[in-house]
C-alpha positions as CSV (number, residue, x, y, z in Angstrom):
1,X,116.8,-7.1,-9.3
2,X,113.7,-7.8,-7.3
3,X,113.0,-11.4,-9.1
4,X,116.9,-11.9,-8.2
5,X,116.3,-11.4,-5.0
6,X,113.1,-13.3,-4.7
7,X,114.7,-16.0,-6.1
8,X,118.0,-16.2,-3.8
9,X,115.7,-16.4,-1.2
10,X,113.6,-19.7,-2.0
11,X,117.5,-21.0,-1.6
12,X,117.4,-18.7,2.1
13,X,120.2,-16.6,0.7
14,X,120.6,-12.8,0.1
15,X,122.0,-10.6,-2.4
16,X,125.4,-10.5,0.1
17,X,125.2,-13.7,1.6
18,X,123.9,-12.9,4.8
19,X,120.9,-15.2,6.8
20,X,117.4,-13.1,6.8
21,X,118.0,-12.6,10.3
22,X,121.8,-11.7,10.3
23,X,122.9,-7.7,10.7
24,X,126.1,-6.7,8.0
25,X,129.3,-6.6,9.7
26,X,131.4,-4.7,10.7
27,X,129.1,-2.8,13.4
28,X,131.5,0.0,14.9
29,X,131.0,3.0,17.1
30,X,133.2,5.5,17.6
31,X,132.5,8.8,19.6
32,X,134.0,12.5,19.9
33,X,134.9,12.5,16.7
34,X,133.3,16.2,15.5
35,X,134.7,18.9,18.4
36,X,132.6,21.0,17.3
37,X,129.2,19.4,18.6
38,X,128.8,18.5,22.3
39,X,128.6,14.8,21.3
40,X,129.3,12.6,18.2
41,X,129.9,9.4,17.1
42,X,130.8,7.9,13.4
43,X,128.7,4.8,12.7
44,X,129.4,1.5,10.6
45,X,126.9,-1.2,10.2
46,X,128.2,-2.9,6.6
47,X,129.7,-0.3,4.0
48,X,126.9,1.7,5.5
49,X,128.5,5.0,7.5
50,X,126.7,8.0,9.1
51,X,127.8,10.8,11.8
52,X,125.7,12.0,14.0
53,X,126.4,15.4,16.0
54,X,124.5,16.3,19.0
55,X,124.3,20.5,19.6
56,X,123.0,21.9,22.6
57,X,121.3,25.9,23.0
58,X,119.0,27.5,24.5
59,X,115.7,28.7,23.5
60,X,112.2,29.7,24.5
61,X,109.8,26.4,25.1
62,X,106.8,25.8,23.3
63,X,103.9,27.4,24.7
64,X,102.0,23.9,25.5
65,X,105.5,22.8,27.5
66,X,106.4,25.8,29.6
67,X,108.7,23.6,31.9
68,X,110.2,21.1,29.1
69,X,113.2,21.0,27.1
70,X,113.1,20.6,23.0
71,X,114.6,17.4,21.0
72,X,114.9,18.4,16.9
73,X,115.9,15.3,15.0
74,X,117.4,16.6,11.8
75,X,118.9,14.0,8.7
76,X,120.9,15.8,5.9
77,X,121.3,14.0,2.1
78,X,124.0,14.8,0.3
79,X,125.4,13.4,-3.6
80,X,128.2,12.5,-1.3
81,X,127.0,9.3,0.4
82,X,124.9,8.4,-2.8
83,X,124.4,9.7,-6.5
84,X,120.6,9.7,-6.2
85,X,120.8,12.2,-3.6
86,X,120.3,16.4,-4.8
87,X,121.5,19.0,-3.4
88,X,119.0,21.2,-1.5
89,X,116.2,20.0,1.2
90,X,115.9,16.3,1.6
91,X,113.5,14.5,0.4
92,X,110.6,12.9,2.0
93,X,111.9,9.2,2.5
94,X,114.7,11.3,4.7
95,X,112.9,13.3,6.5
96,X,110.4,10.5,7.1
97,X,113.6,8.4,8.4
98,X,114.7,11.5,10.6
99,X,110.8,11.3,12.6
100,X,111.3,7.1,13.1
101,X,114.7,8.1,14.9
102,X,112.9,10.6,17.0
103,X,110.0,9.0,17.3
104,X,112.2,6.0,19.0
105,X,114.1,8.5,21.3
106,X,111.1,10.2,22.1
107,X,108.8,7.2,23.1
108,X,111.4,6.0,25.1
109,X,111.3,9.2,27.0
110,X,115.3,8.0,26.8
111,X,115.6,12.5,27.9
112,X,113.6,13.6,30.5
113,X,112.6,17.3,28.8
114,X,111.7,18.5,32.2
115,X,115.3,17.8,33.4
116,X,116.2,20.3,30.6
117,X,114.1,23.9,31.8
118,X,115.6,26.3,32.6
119,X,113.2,28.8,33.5
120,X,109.8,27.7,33.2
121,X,108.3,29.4,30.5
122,X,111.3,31.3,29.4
123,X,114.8,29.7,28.7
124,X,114.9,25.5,28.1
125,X,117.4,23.9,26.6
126,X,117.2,22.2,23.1
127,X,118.6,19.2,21.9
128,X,120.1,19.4,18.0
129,X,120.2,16.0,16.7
130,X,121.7,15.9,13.1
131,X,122.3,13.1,11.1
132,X,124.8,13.1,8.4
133,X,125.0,9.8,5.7
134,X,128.6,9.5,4.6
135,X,127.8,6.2,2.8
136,X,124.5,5.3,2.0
137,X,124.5,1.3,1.7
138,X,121.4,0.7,3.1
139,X,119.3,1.3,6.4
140,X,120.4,4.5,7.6
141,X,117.3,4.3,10.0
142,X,119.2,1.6,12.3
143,X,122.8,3.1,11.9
144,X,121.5,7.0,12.3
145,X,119.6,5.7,15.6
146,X,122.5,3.8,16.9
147,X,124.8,7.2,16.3
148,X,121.7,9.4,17.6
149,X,122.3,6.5,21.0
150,X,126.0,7.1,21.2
151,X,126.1,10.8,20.7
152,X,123.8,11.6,23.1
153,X,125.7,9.6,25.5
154,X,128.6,11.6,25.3
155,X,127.2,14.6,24.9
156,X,128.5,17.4,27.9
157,X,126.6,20.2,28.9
158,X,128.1,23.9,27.9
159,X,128.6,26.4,30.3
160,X,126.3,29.3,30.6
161,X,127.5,32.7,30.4
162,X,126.4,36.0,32.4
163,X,123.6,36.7,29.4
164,X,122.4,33.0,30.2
165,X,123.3,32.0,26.4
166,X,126.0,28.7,26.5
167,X,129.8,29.5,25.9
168,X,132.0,27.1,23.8
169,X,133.2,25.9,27.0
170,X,132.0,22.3,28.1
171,X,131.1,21.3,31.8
172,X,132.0,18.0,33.4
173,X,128.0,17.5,33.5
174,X,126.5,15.2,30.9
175,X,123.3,15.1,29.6
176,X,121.0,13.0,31.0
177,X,120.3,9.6,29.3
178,X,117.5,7.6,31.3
179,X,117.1,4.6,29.3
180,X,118.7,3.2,26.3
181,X,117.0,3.0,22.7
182,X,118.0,0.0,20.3
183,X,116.6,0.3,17.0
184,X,116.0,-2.8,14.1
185,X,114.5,-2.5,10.8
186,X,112.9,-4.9,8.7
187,X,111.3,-5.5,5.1
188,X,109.6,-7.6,2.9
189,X,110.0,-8.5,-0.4
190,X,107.6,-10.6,-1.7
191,X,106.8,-13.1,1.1
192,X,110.8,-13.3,2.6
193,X,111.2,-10.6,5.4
194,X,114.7,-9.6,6.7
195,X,116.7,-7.6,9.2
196,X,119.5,-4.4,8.2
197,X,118.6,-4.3,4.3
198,X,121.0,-3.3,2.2
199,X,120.3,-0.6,-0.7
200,X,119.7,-3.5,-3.7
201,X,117.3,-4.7,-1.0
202,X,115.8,-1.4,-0.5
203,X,115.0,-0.5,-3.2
204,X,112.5,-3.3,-4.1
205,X,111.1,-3.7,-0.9
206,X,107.2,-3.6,-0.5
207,X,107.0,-2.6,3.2
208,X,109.4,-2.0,6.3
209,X,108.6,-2.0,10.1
210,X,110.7,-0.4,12.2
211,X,111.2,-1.6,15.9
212,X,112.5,0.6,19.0
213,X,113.1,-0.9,22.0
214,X,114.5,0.2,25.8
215,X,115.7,-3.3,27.2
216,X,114.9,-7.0,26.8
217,X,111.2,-6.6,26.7
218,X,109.8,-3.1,25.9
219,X,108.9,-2.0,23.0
220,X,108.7,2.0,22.9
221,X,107.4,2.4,19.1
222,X,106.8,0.5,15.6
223,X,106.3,2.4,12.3
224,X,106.0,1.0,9.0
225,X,106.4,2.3,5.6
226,X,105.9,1.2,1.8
227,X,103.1,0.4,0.2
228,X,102.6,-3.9,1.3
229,X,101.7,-4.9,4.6
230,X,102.9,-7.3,7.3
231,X,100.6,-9.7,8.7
232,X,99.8,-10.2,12.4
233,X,102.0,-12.9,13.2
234,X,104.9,-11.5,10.7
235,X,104.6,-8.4,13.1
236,X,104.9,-10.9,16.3
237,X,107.6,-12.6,14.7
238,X,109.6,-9.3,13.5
239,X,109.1,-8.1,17.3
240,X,110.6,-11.6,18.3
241,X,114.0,-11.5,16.4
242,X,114.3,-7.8,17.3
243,X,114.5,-9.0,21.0
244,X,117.1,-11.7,19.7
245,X,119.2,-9.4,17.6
246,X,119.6,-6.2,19.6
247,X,122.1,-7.3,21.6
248,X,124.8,-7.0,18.7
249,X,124.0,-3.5,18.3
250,X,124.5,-3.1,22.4
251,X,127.7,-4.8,22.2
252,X,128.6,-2.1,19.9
253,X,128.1,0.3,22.4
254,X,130.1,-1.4,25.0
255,X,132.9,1.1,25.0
256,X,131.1,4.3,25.0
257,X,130.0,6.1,27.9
């Protein structure tokens, strides 16, 4: 597969046809689609589909952030969005895809943790952030993230009860987003390098380099993975197109607010 691929590319093809730079279509967002979470959306980038569910409770802060909230970014793996997946904990490549989603939101400082105490030292808020693959065609970092975006977005506050634990009831007040997060992946195989790989492409990749960004020129965090490496101005040039490209991922979230 990997000298199949290698070779499409000297003709600047893909395995699906798609230009190195190009994300799989259809991208699709829609939210409020679990009632039991505080926010949700179902993702499609491709044949690729997650849902995301954002849960809100309240616990005691950690003792180095008395007067901040908590963000836990969970991703599950299940035989039902792909064969190689077990039952039982997930494995490392998804929990390691689970800390570049937080790692994005968290850089961006997209929640402002403070905003979230409610009793300094005692009671805070905690944001539940868990991922759920329902097809896993490739890059479930990007579509997870976008999901992780549009959840959060949507996501009400619950009421508080007399025993200051939340009810099932939902307030009118949101949680507070202060910047937006747009995630973009990219790999290489051999020398080509591309955006939104699907799983064929995956799975023979030598490295990947994921990029986070809040707006036309920040970037909040990069991580790579895989055992090759990108050189300098591969790096410059992945940070480039992500620039170029993220607006098709914030068209997708045009609708939800």
């Amino acid at each position: 597969m990997k000298k199949y691929i290698i070779e499409l590319a000297k003709d600047n093809l893909r395995i699906d046809g798609r230009g190195f730079m190009e994300l799989r279509k259809p991208i699709s967002v829609e939210t409020g689609v679990a009632k039991k979470a505080e926010g949700s959306a179902l993702v499609t980038i491709g044949d690729t589909k997650v849902l995301v569910g954002v849960k809100l409770g309240v616990g005691t802060p950690f003792p180095d952030t008395p007067n901040k909230g908590a963000l836990i970014v969970n991703m599950e793996a299940t035989r039902l969005s792909h064969p190689d997946f077990d039952s039982g904990p997930p494995p490392p490549k998804i929990i390691e895809m689970a800390r570049i989603i937080d790692r994005g939101i968290r850089e961006t400082k997209m929640i402002d943790l403070e905003k979230l105490c409610i009793k300094e030292g005692e009671s805070v808020w905690m944001v539940f952030i868990d991922i759920y693959p329902l097809n896993h065609a490739g890059n479930l970092i990007d579509a997870g993230a976008l999901g992780a975006l549009a959840a959060l977005k949507t996501a009400r506050m619950p009421k508080l009860g007399d025993d200051g634990r939340p009810t099932e009831e939902l307030s009118s007040k949101k949680l507070l987003i202060t910047k937006e997060v747009l995630t973009l992946t990219f790999i290489k195989i051999n020398d080509t390098i591309v955006v939104d790989p699907c799983i064929e492409e995956e799975e023979v990749m030598d490295a990947r380099i994921t990029v986070s960004t809040s707006g036309a020129d920040r970037i909040n965090a990069l991580q790579k993975s895989g055992k090759g490496g990108f050189t300098e101005d591969e790096v410059i040039k992945i940070i480039e197109n992500s620039f170029k490209i993220r607006g098709m991922l914030k068209k997708a979230l045009s609708d939800v607010k």
